[in-house]
PDB file of N, CA, C, O and CB in Angstrom:
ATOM      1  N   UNK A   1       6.154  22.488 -16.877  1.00  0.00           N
ATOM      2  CA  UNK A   1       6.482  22.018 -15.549  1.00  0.00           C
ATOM      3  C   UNK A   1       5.234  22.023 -14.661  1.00  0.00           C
ATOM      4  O   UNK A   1       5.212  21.122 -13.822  1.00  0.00           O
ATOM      5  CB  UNK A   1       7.592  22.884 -14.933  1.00  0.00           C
ATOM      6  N   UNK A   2       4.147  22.897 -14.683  1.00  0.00           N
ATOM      7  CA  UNK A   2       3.249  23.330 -13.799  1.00  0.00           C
ATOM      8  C   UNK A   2       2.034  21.706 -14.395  1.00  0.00           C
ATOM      9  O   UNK A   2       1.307  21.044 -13.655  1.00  0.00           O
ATOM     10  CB  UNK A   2       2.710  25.392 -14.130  1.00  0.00           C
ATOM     11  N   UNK A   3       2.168  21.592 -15.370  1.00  0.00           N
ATOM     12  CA  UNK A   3       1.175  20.515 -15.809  1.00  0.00           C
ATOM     13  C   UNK A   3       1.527  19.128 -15.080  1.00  0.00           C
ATOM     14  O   UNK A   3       0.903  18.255 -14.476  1.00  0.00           O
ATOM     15  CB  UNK A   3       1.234  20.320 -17.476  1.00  0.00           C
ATOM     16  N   UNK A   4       3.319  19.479 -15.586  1.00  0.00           N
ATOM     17  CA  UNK A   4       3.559  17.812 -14.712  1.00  0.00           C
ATOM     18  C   UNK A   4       3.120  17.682 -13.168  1.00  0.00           C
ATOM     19  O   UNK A   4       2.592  16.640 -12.779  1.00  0.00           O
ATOM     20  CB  UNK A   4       5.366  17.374 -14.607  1.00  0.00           C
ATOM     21  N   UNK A   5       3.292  18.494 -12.514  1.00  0.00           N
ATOM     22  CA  UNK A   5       3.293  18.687 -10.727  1.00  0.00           C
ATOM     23  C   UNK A   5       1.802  18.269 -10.892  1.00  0.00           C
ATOM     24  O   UNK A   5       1.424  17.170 -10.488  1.00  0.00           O
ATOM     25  CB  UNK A   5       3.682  20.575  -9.791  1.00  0.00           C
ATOM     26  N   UNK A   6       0.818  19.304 -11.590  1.00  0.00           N
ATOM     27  CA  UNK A   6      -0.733  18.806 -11.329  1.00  0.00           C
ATOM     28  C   UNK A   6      -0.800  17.282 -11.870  1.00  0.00           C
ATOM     29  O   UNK A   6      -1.441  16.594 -11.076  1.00  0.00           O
ATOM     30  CB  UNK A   6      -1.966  19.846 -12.247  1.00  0.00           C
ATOM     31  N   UNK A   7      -0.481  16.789 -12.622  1.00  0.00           N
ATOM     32  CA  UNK A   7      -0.880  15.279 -12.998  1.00  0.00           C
ATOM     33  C   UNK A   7      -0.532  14.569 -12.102  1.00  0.00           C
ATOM     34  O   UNK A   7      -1.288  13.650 -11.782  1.00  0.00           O
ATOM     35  CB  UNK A   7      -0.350  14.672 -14.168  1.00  0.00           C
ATOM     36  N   UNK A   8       0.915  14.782 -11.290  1.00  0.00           N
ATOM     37  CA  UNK A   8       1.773  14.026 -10.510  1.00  0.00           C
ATOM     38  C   UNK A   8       0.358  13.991  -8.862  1.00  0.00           C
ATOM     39  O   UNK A   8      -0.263  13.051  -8.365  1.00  0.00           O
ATOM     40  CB  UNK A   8       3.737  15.081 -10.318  1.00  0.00           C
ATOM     41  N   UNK A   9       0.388  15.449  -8.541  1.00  0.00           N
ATOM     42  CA  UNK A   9      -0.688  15.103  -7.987  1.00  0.00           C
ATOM     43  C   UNK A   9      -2.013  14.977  -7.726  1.00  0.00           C
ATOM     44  O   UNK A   9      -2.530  15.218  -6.635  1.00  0.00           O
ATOM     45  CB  UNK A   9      -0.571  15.238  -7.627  1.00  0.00           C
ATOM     46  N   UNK A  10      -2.810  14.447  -9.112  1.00  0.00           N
ATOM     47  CA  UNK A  10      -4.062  14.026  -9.527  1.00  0.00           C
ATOM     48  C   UNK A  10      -3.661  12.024  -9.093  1.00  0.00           C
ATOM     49  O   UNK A  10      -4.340  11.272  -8.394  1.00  0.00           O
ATOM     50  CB  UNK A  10      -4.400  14.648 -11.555  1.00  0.00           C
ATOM     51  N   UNK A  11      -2.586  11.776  -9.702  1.00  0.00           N
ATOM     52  CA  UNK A  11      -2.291  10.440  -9.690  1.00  0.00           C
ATOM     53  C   UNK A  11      -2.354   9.991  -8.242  1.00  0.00           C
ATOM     54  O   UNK A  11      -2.794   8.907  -7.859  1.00  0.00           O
ATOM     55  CB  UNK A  11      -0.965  10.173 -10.340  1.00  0.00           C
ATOM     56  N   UNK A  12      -1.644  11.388  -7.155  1.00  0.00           N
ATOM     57  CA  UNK A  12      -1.401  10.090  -5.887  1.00  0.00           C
ATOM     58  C   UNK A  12      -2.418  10.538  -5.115  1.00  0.00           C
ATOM     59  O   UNK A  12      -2.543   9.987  -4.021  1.00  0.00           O
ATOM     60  CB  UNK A  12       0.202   9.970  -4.879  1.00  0.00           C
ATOM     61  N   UNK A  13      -3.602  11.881  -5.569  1.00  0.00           N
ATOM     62  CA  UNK A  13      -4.790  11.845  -5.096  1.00  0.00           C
ATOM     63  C   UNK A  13      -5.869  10.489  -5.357  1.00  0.00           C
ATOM     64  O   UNK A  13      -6.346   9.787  -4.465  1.00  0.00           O
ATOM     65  CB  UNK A  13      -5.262  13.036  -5.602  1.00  0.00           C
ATOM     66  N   UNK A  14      -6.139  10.322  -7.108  1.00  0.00           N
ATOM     67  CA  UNK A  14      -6.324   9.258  -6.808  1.00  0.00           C
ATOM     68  C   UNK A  14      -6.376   7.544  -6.449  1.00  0.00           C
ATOM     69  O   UNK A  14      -7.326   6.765  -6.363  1.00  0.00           O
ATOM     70  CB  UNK A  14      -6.477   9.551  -6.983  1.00  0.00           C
ATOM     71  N   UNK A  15      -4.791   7.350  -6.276  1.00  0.00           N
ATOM     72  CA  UNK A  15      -4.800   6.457  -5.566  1.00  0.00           C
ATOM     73  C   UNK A  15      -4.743   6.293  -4.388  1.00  0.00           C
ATOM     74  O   UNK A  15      -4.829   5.161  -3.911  1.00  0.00           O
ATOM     75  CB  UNK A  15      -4.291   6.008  -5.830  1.00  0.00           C
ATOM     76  N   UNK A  16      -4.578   7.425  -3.607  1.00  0.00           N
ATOM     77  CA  UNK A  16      -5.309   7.429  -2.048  1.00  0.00           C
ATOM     78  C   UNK A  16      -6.752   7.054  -1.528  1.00  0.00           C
ATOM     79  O   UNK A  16      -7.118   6.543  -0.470  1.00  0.00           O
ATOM     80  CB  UNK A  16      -5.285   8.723  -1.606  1.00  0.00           C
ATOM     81  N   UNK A  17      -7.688   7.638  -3.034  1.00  0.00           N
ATOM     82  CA  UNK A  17      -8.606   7.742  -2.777  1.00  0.00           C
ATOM     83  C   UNK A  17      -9.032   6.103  -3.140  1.00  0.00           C
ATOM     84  O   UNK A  17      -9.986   5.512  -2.635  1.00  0.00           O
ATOM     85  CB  UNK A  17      -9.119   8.945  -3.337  1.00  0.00           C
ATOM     86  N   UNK A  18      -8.327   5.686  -3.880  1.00  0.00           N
ATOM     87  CA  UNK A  18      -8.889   4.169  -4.255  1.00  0.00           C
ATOM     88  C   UNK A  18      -8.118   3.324  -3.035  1.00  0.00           C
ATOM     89  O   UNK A  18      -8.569   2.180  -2.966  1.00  0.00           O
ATOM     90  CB  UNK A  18      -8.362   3.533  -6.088  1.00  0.00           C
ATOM     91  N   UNK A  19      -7.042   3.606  -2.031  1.00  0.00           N
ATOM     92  CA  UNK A  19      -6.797   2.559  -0.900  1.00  0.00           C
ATOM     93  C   UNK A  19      -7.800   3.307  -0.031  1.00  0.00           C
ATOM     94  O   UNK A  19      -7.625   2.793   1.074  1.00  0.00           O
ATOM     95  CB  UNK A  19      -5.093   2.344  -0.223  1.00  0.00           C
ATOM     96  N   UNK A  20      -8.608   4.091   0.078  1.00  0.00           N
ATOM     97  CA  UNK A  20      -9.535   4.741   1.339  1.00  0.00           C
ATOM     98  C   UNK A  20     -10.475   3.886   1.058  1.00  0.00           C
ATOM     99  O   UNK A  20     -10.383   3.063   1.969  1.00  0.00           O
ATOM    100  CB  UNK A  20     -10.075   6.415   1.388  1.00  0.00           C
ATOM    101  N   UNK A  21     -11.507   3.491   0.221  1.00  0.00           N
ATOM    102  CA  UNK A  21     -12.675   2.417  -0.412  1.00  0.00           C
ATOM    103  C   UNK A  21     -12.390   1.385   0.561  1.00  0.00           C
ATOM    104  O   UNK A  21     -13.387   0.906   1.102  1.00  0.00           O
ATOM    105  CB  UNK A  21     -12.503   1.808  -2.177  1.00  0.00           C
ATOM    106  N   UNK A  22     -11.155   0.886   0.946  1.00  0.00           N
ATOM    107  CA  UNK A  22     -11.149  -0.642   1.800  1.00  0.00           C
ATOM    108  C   UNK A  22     -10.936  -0.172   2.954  1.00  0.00           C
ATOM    109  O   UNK A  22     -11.445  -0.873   3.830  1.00  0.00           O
ATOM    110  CB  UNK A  22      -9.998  -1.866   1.470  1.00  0.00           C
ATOM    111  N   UNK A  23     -10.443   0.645   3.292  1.00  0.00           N
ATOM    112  CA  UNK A  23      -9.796   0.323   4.479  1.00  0.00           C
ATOM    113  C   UNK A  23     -10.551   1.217   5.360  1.00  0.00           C
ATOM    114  O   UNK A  23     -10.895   2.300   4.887  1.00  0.00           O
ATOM    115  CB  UNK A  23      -8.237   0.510   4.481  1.00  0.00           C
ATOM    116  N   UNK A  24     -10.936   0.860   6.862  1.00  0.00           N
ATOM    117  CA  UNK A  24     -11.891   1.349   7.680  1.00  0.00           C
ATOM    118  C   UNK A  24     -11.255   2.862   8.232  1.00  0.00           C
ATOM    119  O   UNK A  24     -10.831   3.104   9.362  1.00  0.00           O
ATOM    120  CB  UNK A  24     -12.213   0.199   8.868  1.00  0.00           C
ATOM    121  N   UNK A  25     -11.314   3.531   7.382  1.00  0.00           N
ATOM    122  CA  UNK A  25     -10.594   4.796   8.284  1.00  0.00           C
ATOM    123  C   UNK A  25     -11.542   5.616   9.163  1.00  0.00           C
ATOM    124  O   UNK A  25     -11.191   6.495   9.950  1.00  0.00           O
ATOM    125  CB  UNK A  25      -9.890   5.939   7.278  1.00  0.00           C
ATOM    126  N   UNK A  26     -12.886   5.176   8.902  1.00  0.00           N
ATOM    127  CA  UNK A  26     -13.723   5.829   9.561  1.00  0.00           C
ATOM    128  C   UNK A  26     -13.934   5.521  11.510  1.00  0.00           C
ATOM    129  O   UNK A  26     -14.283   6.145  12.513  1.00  0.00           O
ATOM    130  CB  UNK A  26     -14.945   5.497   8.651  1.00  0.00           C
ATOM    131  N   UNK A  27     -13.549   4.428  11.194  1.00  0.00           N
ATOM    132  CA  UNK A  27     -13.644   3.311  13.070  1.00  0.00           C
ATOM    133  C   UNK A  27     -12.491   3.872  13.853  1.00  0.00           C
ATOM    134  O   UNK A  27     -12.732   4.245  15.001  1.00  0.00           O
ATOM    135  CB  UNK A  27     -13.197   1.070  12.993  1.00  0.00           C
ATOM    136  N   UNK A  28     -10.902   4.012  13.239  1.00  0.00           N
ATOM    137  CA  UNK A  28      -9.688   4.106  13.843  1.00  0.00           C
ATOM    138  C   UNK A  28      -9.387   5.364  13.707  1.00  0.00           C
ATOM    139  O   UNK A  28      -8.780   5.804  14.682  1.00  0.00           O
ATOM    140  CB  UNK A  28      -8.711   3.277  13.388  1.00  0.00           C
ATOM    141  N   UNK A  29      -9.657   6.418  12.529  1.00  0.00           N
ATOM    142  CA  UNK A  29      -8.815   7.616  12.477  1.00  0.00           C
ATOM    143  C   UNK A  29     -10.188   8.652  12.671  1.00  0.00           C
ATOM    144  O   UNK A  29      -9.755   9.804  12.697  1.00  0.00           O
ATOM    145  CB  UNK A  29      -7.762   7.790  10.877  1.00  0.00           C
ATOM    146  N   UNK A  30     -11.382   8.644  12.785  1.00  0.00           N
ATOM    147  CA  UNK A  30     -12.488   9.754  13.040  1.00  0.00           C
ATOM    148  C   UNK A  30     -11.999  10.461  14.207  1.00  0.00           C
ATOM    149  O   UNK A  30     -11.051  10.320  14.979  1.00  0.00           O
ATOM    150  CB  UNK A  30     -14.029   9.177  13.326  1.00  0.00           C
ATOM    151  N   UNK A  31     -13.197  11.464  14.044  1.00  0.00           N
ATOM    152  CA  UNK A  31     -12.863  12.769  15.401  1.00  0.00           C
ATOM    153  C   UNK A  31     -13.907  11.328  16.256  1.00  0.00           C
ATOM    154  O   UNK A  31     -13.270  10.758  17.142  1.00  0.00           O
ATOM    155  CB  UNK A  31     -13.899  15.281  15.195  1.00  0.00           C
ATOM    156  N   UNK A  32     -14.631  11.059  16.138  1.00  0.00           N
ATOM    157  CA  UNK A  32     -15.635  10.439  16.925  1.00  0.00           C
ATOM    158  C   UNK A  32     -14.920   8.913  17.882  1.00  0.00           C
ATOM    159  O   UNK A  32     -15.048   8.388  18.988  1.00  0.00           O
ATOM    160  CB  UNK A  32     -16.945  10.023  15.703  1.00  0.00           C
ATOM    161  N   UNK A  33     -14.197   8.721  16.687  1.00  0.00           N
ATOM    162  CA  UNK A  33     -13.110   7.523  17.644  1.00  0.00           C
ATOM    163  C   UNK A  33     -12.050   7.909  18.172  1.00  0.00           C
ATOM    164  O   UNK A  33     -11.311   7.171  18.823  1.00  0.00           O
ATOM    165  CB  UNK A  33     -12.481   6.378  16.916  1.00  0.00           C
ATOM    166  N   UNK A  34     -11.792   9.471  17.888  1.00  0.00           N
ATOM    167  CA  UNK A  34     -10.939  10.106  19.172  1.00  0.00           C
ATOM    168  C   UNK A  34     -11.738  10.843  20.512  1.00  0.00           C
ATOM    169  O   UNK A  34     -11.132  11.145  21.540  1.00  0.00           O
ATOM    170  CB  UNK A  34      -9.967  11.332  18.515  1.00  0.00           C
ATOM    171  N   UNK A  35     -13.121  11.062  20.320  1.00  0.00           N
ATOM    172  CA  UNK A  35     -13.645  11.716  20.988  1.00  0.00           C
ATOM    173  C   UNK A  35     -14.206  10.549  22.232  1.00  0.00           C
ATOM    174  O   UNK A  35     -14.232  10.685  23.455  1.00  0.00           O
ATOM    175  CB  UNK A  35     -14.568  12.556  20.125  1.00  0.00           C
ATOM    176  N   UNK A  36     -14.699   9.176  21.218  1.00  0.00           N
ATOM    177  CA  UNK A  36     -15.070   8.308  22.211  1.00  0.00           C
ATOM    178  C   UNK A  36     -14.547   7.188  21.826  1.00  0.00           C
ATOM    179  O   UNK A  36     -15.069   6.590  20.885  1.00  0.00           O
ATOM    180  CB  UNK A  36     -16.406   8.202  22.478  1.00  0.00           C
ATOM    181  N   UNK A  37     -13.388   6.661  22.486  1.00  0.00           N
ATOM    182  CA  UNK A  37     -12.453   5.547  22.112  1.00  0.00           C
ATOM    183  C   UNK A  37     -13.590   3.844  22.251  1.00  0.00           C
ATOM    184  O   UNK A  37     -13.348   2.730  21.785  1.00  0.00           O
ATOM    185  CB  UNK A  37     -10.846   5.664  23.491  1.00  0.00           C
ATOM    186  N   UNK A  38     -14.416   4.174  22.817  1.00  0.00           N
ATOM    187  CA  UNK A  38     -15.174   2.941  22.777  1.00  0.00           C
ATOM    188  C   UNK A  38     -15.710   2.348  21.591  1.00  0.00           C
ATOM    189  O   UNK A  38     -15.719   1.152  21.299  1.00  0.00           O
ATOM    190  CB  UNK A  38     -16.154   3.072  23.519  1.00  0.00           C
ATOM    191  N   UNK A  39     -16.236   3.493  20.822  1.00  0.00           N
ATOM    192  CA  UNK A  39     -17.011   3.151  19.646  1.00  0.00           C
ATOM    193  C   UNK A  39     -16.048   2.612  18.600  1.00  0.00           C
ATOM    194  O   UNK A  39     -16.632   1.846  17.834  1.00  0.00           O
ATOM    195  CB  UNK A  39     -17.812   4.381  19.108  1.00  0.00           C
ATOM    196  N   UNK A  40     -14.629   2.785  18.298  1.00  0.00           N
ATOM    197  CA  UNK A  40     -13.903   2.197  17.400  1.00  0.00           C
ATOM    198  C   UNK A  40     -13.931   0.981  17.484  1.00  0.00           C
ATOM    199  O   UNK A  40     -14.065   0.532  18.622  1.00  0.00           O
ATOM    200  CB  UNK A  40     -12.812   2.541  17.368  1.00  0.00           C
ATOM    201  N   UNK A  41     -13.833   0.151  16.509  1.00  0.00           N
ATOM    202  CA  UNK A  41     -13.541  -1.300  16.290  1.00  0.00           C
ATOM    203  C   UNK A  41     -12.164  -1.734  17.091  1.00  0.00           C
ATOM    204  O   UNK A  41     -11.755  -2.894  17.033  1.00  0.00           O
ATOM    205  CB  UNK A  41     -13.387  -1.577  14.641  1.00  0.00           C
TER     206      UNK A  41
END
């Protein structure tokens, strides 16, 4: 049981990590585009 849970979440680690590659999370979700709303896209 303990193997399945870790695979289960290796899998939706990395496919988070493969929709993060496109998508600008750095402009909309940073401390820096909460700190200074100007600089976001």
């Amino acid at each position: 049981m303990d193997k399945t849970t870790y695979l289960n979440h290796y899998y939706f680690i990395t496919v988070v990590s493969f929709i993060m590659i496109f998508l600008p999370a750095n402009a909309y979700f940073s401390v820096d585009a909460y700190r200074n709303p100007k600089s976001a896209f």
